[in-house]
C-alpha positions in Angstrom: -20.0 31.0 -48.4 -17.5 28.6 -47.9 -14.4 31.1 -48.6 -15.7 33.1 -46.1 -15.3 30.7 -43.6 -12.0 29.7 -45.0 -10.4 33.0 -44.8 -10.0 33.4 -41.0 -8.6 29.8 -40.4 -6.2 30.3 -43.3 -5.3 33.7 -41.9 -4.8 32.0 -37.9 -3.0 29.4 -38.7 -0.4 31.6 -40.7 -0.1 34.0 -38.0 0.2 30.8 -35.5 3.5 29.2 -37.5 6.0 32.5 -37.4 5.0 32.8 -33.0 7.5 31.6 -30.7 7.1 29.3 -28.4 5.5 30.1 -25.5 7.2 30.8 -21.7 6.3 32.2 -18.4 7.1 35.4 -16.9 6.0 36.1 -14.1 8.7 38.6 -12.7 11.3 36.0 -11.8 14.1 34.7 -13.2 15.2 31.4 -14.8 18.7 29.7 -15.6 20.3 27.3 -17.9 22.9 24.9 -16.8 25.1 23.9 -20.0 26.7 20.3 -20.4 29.8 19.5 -22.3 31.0 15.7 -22.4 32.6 13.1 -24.2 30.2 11.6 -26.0 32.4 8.4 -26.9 29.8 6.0 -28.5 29.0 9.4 -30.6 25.0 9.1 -29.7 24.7 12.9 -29.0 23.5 11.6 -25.1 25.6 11.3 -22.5 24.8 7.6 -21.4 26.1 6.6 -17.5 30.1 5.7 -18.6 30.6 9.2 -20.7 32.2 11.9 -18.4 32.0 15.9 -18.3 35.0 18.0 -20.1 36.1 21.2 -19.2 35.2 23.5 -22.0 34.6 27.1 -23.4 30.5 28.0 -23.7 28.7 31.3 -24.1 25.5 32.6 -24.2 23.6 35.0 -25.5 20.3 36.8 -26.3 20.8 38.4 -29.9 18.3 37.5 -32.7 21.4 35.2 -34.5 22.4 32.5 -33.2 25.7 31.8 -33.0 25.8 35.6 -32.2 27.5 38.5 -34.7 30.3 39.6 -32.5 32.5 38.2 -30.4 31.2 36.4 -27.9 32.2 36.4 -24.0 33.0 32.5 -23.0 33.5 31.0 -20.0 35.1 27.9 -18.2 32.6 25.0 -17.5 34.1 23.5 -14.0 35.9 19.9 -14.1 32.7 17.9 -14.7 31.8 20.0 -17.8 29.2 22.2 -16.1 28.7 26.1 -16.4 25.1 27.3 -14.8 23.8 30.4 -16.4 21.6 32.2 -13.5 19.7 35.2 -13.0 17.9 34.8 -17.2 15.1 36.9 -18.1 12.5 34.9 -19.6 12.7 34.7 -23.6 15.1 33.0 -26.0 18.9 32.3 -25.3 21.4 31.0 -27.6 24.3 28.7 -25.8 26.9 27.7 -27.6 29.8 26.4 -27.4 33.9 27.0 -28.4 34.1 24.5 -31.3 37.6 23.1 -31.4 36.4 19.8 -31.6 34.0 17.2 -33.4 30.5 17.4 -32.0 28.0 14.6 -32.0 25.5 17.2 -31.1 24.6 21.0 -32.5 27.4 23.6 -31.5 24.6 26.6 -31.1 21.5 25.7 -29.3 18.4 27.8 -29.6 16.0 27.6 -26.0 13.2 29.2 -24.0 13.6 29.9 -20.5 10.5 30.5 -18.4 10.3 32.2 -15.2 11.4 29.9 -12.4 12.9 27.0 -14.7 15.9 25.8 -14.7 16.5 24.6 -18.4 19.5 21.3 -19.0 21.0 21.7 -22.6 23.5 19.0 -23.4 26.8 19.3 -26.4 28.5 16.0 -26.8 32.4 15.8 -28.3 34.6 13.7 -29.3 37.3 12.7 -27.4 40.5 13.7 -28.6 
């Protein structure tokens, strides 16, 4: 009896660990604003002294992440901001152009939901 019962949680709980994670879409859109900075003390968080850097980030929606071709970067602005709008819910990948040290991931997997706007932070070192 007790294989039985064992069975169907065994088979839930596999199915459960290959879903994504879960967002809202309701019909509107979401955005992602992407942060490049120094990160001098190298603590992958950009902590109150630490200043924005104009850089090269992209994003995309293809299953890899950094995508397979060539991606289409842009400019962040002075303070190291570039603001993604407009997103259909689902999974991005933001990256950035690595031509420095990072004290954070260069390629960023996230979620957007409907109505969000998502923060995603890449500390470098300073030159």
């Amino acid at each position: 009896m007790k294989p039985l019962i064992l069975f169907p949680l065994f088979f839930t709980l596999l199915i459960g660990c290959g879903s994504q994670p879960a967002f809202v879409n309701n019909g509107n859109s979401g955005q992602i604003k992407a942060v490049v900075f120094y990160d001098d003390n190298k603590n992958g968080v950009m902590d109150g002294s630490e200043t924005g850097v104009p850089f090269r980030v992209a994003i995309s929606q293809e299953v890899s992440c950094p995508p397979s071709g060539t991606p289409n970067f842009v400019e962040t602005d002075v303070n190291g901001h570039s603001l993604f709008m407009d997103l259909k819910p689902g999974k991005y990948c933001v990256f950035v152009d690595n031509n420095s040290g990072m004290t954070t991931k260069m390629t960023q997997e996230i979620y957007v939901s409907s109505d969000q706007e998502l923060v995603i932070m890449f500390g470098i070192v300073r030159p």
